[in-house]
ZAMARGU-4260 file (C-alpha; in steps of 0.2 Angstrom, whole numbers, plus 5000, padded with zeros to 4 digits):
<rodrens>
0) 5439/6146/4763 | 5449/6156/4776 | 5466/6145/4783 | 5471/6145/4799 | 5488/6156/4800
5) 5503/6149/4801 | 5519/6155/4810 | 5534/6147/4797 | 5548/6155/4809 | 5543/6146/4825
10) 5542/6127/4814 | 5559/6120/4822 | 5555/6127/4837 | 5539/6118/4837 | 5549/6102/4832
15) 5562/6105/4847 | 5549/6104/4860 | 5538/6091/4852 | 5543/6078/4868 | 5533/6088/4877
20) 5517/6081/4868 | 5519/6065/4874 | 5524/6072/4893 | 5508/6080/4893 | 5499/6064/4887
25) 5500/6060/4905 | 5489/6071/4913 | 5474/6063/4916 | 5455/6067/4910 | 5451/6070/4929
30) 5464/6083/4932 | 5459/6093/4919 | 5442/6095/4919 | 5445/6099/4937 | 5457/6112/4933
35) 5444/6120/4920 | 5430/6118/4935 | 5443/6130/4947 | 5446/6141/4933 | 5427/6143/4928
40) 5423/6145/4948 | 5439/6157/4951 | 5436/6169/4940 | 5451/6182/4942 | 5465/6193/4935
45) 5474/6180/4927 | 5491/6189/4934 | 5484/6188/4949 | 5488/6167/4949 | 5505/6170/4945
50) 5507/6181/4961 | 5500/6166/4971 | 5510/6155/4964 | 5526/6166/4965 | 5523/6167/4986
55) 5526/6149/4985 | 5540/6147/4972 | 5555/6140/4982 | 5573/6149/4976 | 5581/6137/4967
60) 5598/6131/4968 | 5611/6138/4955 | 5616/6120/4952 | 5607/6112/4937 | 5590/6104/4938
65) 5583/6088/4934 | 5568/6097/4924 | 5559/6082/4924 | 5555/6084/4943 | 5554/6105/4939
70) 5541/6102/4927 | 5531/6092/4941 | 5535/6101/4955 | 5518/6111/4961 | 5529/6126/4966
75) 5537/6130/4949 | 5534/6141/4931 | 5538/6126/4925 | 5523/6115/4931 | 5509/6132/4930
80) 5516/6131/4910 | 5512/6115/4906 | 5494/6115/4916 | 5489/6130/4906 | 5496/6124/4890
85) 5487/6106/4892 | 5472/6116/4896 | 5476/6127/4881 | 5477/6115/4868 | 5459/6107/4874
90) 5452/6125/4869 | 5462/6123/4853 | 5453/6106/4848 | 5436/6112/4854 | 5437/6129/4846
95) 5442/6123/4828 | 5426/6110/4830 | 5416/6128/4834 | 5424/6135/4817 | 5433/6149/4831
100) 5449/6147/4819 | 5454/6164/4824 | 5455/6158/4842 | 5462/6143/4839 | 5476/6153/4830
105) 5478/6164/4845 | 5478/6149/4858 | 5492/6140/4846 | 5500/6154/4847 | 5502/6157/4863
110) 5507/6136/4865 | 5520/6137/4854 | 5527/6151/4865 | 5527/6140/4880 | 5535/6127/4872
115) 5548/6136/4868 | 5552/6143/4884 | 5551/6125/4893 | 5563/6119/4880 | 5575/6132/4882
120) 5574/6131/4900 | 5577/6111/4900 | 5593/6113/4887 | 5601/6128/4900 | 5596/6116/4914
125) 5588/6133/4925 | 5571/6136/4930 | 5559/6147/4922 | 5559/6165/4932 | 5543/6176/4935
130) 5549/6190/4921 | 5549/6174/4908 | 5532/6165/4915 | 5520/6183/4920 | 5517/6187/4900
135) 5514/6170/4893 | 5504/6165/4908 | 5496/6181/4907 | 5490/6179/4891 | 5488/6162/4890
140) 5477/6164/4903 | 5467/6178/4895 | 5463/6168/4879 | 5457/6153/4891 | 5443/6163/4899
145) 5440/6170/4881 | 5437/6151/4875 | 5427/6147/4892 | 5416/6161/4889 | 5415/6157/4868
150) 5414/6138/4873 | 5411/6132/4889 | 5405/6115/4888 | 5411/6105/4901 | 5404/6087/4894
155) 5410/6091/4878 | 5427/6095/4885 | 5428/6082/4895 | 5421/6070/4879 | 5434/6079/4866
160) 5451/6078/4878 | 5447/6059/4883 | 5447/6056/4863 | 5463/6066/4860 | 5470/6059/4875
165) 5467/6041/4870 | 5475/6046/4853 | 5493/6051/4860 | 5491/6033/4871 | 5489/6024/4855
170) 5504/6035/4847 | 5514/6033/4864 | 5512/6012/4864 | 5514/6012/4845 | 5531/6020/4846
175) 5537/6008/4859 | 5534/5995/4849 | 5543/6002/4835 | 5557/6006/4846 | 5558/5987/4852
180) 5556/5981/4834 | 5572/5993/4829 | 5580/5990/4844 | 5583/5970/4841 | 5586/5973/4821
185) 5600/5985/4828 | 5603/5969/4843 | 5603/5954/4828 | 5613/5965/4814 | 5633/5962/4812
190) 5640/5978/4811 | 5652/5983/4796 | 5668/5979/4803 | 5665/5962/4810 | 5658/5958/4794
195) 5675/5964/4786 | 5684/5955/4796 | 5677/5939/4792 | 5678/5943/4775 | 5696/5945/4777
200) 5697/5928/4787 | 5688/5918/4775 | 5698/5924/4760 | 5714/5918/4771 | 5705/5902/4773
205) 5704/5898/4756 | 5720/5904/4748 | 5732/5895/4761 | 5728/5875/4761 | 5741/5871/4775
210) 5727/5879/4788 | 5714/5865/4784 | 5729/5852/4789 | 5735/5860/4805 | 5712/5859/4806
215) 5711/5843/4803 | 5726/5839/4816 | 5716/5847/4830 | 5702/5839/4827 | 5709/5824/4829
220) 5720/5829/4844 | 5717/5817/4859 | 5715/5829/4870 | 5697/5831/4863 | 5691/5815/4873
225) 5702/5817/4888 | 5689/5817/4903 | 5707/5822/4913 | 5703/5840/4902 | 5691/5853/4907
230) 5677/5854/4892 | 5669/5870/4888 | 5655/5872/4872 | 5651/5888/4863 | 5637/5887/4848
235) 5640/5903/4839 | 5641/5912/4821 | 5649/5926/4829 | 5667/5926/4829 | 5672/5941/4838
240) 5663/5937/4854 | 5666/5920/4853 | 5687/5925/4853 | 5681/5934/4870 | 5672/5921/4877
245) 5689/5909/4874 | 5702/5922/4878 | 5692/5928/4895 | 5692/5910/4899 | 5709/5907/4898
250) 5717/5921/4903 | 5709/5919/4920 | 5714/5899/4923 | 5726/5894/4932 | 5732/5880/4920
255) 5723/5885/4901 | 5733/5872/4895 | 5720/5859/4900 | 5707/5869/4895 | 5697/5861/4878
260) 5684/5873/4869 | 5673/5864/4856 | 5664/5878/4848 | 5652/5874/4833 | 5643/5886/4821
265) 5637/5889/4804 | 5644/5886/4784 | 5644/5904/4782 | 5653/5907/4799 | 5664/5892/4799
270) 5682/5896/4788 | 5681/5913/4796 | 5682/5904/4814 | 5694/5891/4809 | 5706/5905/4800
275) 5706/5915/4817 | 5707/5903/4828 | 5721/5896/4821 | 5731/5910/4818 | 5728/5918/4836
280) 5737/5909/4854 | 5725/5905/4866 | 5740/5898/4878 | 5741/5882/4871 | 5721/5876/4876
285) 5715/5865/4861 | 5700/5872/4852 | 5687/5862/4841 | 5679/5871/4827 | 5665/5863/4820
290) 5651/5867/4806 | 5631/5861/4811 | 5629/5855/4796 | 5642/5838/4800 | 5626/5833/4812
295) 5618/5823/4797 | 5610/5814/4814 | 5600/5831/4817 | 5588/5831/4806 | 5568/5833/4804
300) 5564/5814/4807 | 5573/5815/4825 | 5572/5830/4832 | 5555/5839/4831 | 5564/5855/4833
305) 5572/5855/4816 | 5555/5850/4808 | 5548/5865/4819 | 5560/5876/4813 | 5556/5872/4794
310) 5537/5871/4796 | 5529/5888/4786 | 5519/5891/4797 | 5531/5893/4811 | 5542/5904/4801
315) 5528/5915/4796 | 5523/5917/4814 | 5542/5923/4817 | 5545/5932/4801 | 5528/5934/4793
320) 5516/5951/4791 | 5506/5949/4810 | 5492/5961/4812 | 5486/5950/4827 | 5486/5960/4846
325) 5495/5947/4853 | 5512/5949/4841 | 5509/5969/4841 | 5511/5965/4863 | 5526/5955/4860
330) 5535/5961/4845 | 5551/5951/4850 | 5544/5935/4845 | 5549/5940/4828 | 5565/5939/4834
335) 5576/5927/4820 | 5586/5921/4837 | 5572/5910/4838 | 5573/5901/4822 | 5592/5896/4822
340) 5597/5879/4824 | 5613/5886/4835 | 5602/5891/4848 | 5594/5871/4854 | 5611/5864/4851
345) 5613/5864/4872 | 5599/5850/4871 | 5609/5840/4861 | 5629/5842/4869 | 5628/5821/4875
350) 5625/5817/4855 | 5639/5833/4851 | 5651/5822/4862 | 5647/5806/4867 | 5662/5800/4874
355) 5662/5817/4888 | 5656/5817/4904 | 5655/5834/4911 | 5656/5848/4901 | 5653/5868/4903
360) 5639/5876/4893 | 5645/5896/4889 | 5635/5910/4880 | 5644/5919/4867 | 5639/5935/4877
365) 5646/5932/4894 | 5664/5936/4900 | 5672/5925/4912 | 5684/5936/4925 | 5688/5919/4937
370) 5695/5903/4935 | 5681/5891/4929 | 5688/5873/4933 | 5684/5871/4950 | 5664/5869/4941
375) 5671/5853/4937 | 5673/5848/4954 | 5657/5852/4961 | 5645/5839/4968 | 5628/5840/4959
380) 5619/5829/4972 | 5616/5818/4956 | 5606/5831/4948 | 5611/5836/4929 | 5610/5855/4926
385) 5622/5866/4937 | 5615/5885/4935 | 5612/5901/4946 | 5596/5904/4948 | 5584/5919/4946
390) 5571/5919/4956 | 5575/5934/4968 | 5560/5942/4958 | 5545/5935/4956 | 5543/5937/4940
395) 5557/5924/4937 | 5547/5911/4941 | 5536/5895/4931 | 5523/5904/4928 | 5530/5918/4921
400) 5539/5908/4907 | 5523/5895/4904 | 5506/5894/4901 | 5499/5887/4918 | 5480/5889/4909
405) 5485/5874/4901 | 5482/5858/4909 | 5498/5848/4904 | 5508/5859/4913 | 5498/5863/4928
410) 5496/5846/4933 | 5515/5843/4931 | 5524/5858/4936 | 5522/5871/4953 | 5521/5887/4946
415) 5532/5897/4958 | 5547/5885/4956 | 5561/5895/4954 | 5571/5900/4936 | 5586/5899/4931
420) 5598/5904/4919 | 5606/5899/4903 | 5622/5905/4898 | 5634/5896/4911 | 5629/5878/4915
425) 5639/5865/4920 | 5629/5849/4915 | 5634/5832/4923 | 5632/5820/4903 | 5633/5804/4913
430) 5616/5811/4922 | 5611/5818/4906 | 5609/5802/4898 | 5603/5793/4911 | 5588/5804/4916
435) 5586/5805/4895 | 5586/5823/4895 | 5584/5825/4876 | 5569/5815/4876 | 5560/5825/4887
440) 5565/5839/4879 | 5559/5832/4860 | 5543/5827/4870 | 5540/5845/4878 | 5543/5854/4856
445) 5531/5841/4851 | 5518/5847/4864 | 5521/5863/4859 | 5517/5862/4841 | 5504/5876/4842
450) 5514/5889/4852 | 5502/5886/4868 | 5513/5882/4882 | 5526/5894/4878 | 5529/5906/4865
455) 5549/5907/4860 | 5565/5904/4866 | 5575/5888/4873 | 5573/5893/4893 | 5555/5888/4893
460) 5559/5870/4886 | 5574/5869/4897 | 5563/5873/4913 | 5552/5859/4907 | 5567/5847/4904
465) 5577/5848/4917 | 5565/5849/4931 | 5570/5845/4945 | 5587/5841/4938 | 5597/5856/4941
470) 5607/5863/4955 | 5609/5879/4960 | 5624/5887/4961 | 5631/5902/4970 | 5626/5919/4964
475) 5644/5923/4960 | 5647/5910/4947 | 5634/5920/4936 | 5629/5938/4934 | 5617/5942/4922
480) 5609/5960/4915 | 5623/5969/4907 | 5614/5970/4890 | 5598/5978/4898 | 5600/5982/4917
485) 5610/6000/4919 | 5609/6000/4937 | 5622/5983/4943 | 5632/5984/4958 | 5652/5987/4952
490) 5655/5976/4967 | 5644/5961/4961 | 5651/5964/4943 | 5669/5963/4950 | 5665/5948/4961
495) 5657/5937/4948 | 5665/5923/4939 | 5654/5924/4924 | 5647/5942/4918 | 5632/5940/4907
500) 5627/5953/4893 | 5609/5947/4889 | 5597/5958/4880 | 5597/5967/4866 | 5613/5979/4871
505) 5627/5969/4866 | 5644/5976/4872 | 5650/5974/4851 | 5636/5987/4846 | 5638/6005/4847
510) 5619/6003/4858 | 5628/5993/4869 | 5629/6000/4888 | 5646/6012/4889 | 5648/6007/4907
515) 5652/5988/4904 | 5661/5990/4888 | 5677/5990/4897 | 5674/5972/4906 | 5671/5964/4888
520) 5685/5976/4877 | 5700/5971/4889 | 5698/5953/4882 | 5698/5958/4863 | 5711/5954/4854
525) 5711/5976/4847 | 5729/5973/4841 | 5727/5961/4827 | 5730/5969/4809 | 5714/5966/4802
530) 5704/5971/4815 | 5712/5985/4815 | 5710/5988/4799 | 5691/5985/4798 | 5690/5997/4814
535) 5698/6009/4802 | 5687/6006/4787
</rodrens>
């Protein structure tokens, strides 16, 4: 059997210009049949097109060139390249099919020599000159009339690039998925020196008995009931951005002595957070810590949530091996957010504390850069929820969230009544109680048994349950994007009261965006030993 040849040298340049596969992917089925038509129709001296093409060729600027735009632009090397290369590596599917090998040889050739001068053009950041372009072009051009002449089909042309074409689409969108899926396992993991230092907290913990005393005074410090206090929750297993949340908060009030955090998370979380926040001054502001575990009340017989959460079904539609389109589309409802108890505590704050009357709901992912107790003072017109909403787009509206096919909540709900956001919320619990708010919101999970009036998260059910109970805020009080968006104002960022990292690019991770960083780092306590020390390690 005779083999195709192969040129070992030029592998890893091959591999340096692979990108360029999925740039080319782009070019439709239309253009380039009609490109092959003007080539059939024009036949010339192929370095006679490079002349045309040079009268129009710009100079260029020595500065350095976004190539992306070089490569599209109709008056550079760079564009007449990657026309004749797509057009190439057609011939080089059709020829091989035609048993041509020795062709197909010749036309890879001549691509891989492309390639490499595109990618060396885009690493230098110049464009391609007429001495680099005129002897690939040249020949490149050559060998295409050779393959139009040896195999000039056009229907088959047309029939074999739509195939490989939809090929490279099917590699393109499985390769976004992947990157979505790996993006949220890097998002959800704990990386190695937060996981030190809670290592390091919870042997502290367990080896000095007089901090569970000084615990068990605070919780039963007075100061936890005082409705004269200003009440802030945090649910969270993670300690380092919880310290942020509580240190940005009160380094920014005027009087963080009447400042009460009640922060509850996890067994596994739970001696860690109660050893650093003992041993670190939050100028004098009283802090709660509390495992979810204590809420015996929170159980599978009351709150449908919980019996949700432990169904096997659920869990395999969240965890389990989904070949269906509908999880491929959406591969963050596999998200293990989703299935931790942590996350619909907010639905449940008037049980949490039953002797408070307003209290302020914080993310573990925001920063707070203003004082927050004048929230306490605003009138809510009798409405429950206090949040910023997030409707200047449209696709943060109802029916982006919900299903609106579904009868139960068409009939009930208008569809472009506007979102809002979780994350800062200052909720009225005297309101809360008395519109029932938590029984709405058990009646909304048990509706949605089946996944069919939303898919995941807690902002859906919130829409549903406090409908037209919530009043919007000023913009200022809440900012939100700084875990996805790259392009925020500075000057909405430094005139917020709450800075929101939501999405995947936490400022903790090494994926999270450089440009905010600095708003979250200021607020972390980078001095303490063993943080240090697991920085170090």
């Amino acid at each position: 059997m005779r083999r195709w040849p192969v040129d070992h040298r030029r592998r890893g340049r091959r591999r340096l210009s692979s990108w360029i596969w999925f740039l080319l992917a782009s070019f439709s089925v239309a253009g380039l049949v009609l490109f092959m038509v003007q080539h059939y129709h024009h036949q010339q001296d192929p370095s006679q097109l490079l002349l045309e093409r040079d009268t129009r060729t710009e100079k260029v600027s020595p500065t350095r060139l976004n190539f992306m735009e070089e490569v599209t632009s109709a008056s550079s090397f760079s564009r007449q390249l990657a026309e004749q290369m797509t057009l190439a590596k057609a011939y080089v599917f059709i020829a091989k099919e035609h048993n041509n090998l020795h062709l197909a040889w010749e036309l890879s050739s001549k691509i891989r020599s492309c390639q490499l001068l595109l990618s060396k053009a885009a690493m230098r950041g110049q464009p391609i000159s007429l001495d680099e372009a005129k002897p690939i072009i040249s020949g490149l051009s050559a060998l295409i009339y050779k393959a139009q002449d040896a195999h000039y089909d056009i229907a088959t042309t047309m029939m074999t690039m739509k195939s490989h074409i939809q090929a490279l689409e099917e590699r393109a969108n499985a390769a976004t998925v992947q990157t979505t899926i790996f993006g949220q396992l890097v998002a959800e993991a704990l990386p190695k020196s937060l996981h030190c230092l809670m290592i390091k907290l919870t042997s502290d913990w367990l080896i000095e008995p007089s901090r569970h005393e000084l615990a068990d005074e605070n919780r039963n410090s007075p100061r936890l009931v005082d409705n004269n206090l200003y009440h802030f929750c945090i649910f969270s297993d993670n300690l380092i951005a919880t310290s942020v949340v509580v240190n940005s908060t009160v380094s920014n009030a005027d009087h963080p002595k009447q400042l009460v955090f009640h922060i509850v998370t996890n067994r596994v979380s739970y001696k860690a957070m109660q050893a650093w926040f003992l041993s670190n001054d939050f100028k004098g502001s009283a802090i709660e810590i509390r495992s979810i575990e204590e809420f015996s009340w929170l159980n599978a017989s009351y709150s449908p949530v919980v019996k949700q959460l432990l169904d096997t079904d659920a869990r395999a539609y969240y965890f389990g091996e989904q070949t269906s389109q509908d999880t491929i589309s959406e591969p963050k409802v596999r998200n293990p957010k989703y299935l931790s108890l942590l996350n619909h505590l907010r639905f449940y704050i008037p049980e949490i504390y039953p002797q408070l009357e307003k209290i302020v709901f914080l993310d573990d992912d925001v920063v707070v850069q203003k004082d927050l107790t004048p929230l306490f003072s605003l009138d809510l017109h009798g409405n429950v929820n206090g949040a910023v909403e997030t409707c200047l787009e449209a696709f943060h509206r109802y029916y982006k969230y919900l299903n609106f096919s579904n009868p139960l909540i068409s009939s009930k709900f208008d569809p472009q009544a506007c979102g809002w956001a979780f994350g800062m919320n200052v909720f009225d619990l005297i309101a809360w109680r008395k519109a029932n708010v938590t029984a709405r919101y058990h009646y909304w999970q048990e509706q949605n048994r089946e996944r069919t009036l939303w898919k995941l998260g807690t902002l859906p059910p919130g829409l549903l349950s406090f409908y037209g109970l919530t009043e919007p805020l000023d913009r200022r009080w809440h900012v939100l994007g700084l875990g996805y968006d790259v392009n925020i104002d500075n000057r909405l960022i430094e005139t917020a009261a709450v800075i929101h990292y939501n999405g995947n690019m936490k400022p903790w991770l090494k994926l999270g965006i450089g440009r905010y960083k600095p708003f979250w780092l200021r607020f972390l306590n980078s001095s303490h030993p063993y943080l240090q020390d697991c920085v170090t390690a």
